[in-house]
N, C-alpha and C positions, 0 to 999 in steps of 0.2 A: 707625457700623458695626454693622449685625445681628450678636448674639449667637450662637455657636450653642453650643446645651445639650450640656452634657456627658452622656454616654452614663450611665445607671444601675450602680450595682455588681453589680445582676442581670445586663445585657447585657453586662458586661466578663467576667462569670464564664462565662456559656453560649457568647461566643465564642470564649473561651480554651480554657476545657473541649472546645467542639467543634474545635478545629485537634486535639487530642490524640486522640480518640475515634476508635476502632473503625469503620467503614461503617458507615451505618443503610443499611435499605431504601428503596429511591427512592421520591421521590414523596413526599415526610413532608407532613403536611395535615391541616387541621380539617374535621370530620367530624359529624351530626349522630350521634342514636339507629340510623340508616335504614342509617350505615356500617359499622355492628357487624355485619356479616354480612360482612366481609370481611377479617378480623383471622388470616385461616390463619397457622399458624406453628406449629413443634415448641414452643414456648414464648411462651405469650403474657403480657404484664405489662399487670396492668389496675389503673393507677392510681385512686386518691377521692382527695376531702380526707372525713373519716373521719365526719363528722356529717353529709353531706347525704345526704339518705334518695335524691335524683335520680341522684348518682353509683351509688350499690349498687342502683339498679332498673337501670343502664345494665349494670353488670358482670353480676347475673343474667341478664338477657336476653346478652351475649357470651358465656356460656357456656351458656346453654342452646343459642343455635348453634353453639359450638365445638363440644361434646360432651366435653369434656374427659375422658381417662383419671385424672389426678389434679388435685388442688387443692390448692396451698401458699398459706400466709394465714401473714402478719406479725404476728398476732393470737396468735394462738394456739403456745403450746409444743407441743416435740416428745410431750410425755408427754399434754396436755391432749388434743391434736390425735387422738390414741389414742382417745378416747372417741367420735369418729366413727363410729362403726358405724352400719352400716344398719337397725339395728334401733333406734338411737338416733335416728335422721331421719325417726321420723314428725310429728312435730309440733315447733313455735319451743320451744315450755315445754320439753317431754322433752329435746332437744338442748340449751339453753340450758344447762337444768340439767348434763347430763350433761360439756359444756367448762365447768361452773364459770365462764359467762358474765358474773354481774350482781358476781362477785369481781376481773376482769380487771381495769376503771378502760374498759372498751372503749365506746361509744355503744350504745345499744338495739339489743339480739340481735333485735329483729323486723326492722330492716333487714337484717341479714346474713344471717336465714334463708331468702331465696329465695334467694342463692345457693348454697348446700349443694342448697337443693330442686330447683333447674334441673341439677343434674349428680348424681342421685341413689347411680350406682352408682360412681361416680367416689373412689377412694383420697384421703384427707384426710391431709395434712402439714404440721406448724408449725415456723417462723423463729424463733419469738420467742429472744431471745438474754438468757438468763438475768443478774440483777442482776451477779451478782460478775462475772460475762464483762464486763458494760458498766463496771462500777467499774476492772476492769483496764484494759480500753481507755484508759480516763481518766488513768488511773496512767503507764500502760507503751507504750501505743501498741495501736493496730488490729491488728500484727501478732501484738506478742505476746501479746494479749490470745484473737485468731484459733486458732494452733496450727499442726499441721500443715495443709498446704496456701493456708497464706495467700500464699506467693508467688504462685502459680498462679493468685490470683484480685486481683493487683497491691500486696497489702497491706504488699509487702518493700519496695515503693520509696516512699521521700518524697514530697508532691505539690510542685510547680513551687512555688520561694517567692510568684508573684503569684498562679498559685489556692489555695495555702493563705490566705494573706490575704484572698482573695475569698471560698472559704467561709466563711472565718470571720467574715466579713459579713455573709452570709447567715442564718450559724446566729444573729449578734446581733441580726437585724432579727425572725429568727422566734420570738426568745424575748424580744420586744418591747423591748429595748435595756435591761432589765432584769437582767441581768448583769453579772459582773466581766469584764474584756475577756479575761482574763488564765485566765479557764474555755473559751473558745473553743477552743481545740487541741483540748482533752478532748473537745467536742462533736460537734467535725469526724471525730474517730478512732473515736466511737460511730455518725457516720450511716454510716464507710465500712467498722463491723465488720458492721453491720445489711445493709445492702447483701450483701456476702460474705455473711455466712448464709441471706439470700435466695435466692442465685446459687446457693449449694451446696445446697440444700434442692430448687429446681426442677432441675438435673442431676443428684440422688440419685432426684426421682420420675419424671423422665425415664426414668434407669435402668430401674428398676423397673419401669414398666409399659408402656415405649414410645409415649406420649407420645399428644396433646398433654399439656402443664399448661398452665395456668391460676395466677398469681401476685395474691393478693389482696393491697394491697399501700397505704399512701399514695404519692399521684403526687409527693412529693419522692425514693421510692427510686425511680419509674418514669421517673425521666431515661432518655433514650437517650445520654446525652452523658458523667456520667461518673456514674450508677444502676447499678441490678441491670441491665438490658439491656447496656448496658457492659461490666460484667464477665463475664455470660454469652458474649459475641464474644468477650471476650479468654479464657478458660479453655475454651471448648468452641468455634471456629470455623469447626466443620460442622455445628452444629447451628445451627435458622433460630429465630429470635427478632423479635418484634414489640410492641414500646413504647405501651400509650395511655395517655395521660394525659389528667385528667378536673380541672378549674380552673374558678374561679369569678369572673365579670366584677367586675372589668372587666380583658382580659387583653390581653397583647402579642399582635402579628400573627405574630410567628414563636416556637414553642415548642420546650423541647427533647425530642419524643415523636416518634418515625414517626406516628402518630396523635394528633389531642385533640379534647374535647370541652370546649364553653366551657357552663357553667349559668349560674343566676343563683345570687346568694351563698345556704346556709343560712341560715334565722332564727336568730339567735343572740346573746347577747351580748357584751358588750365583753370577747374572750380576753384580756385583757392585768390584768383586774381580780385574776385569782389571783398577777398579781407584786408588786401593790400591796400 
């Protein structure tokens, strides 16, 4: 009798996550550079994986056709993200300098500065969710680690015992099975406070300057399934959101983004060498 292969711990989590999940927009599909011109939405999430310099020439280029009114980056704190001024965005050095760039632990400020440069006049906003918030996470949980408004952005409720188990799969495989298994919960409750503060961060610049934004962002919080797009449908669901995510071959046929883009992997070496 033919074998058949059991399904991956990834495909169990995105189809579980998606029976739960919020609508995306119709049509979800792979996309070259050529479909970044079609990314309209009060909120757009433009996923990387954070060192290919291909992915951050894709996000420049979708915002330099969005036109974005603000720009929120995972990158950057709410105070650092201050330093954006337009007077600061003449040049990679002057701005680098002025977010305190080459201090963050972030990949080289010359990939990320055309994206600041393709939305010049565009309001600058930071996620980044400070240490002791993520040590609470760890501690206390997402919610309480959150504060006010975490129900609002799902953080009050437990996740399903079989997608807790599945992210926490996840997060073991991404931290190269290199951990105690028994650190995972912690993990899981740091990507879903990160998430939230993404979420609230794009509907506070939404606010603000009526929109679009523009979410700069790793394509693990730009899931449409249970990411920042996710939680944006469920806290704001009149407001329109749209999901790309940006992955590196060799990749599955169905992704969880309204939109993606497959590259080929950065050069790099073996990420798992700093567990050893």
């Amino acid at each position: 009798m033919k074998r058949v292969p059991r399904p991956s711990a990834a495909a169990l989590l995105l189809a579980l996550a998606l029976a739960f999940a919020p609508a995306a927009p119709a049509a979800a599909q792979r996309i070259g550079s050529e479909g970044l011109a079609g990314l309209g939405a009060q909120i757009v999430v433009l996923g990387e994986v954070h060192d290919n310099a291909e992915h951050h020439a894709n996000q420049a280029l979708a915002v330099a056709l969005l036109r974005p009114a603000a720009l929120v980056f995972e990158m950057l704190s709410p105070e650092r993200a201050a330093a954006a001024t337009p007077a600061n965005r003449e040049s990679a050095a002057q701005l680098g300098a002025a977010l305190q760039w080459e201090a963050s632990g972030w990949p080289d400020f010359a990939m990320y500065f055309p994206i600041f440069a393709a939305a010049p006049e565009a309001t600058v906003r930071g996620a980044a969710v400070p240490r002791a918030s993520l040590l609470h996470a760890i501690a206390e949980g997402a919610e309480a680690a959150f504060g006010l408004e975490a129900a609002r952005f799902g953080l009050a409720e437990p996740l399903a015992p079989e997608v807790q188990r599945l992210r926490e799969a996840e997060q073991m495989a991404a931290h190269c099975n290199a951990l105690p298994p028994e650190r995972m919960a912690g993990m899981v409750a740091v990507q879903r406070l990160r998430d939230a503060a993404l979420a609230q961060a794009a509907l506070a610049a939404l606010e603000l300057t009526g929109g679009p934004v523009a979410v700069i962002t790793g394509s693990g919080h730009a899931r449409s399934d249970y990411g920042v797009p996710a939680l944006l449908r469920r806290a704001a669901p009149g407001v329109s959101v749209l999901a790309l995510g940006q992955i590196e071959a060799p990749a599955e046929e169905v992704q969880p983004y309204d939109r993606w883009i497959v590259t080929d992997p950065a050069p790099r070496g073996d990420p798992c060498l700093a567990f050893r």
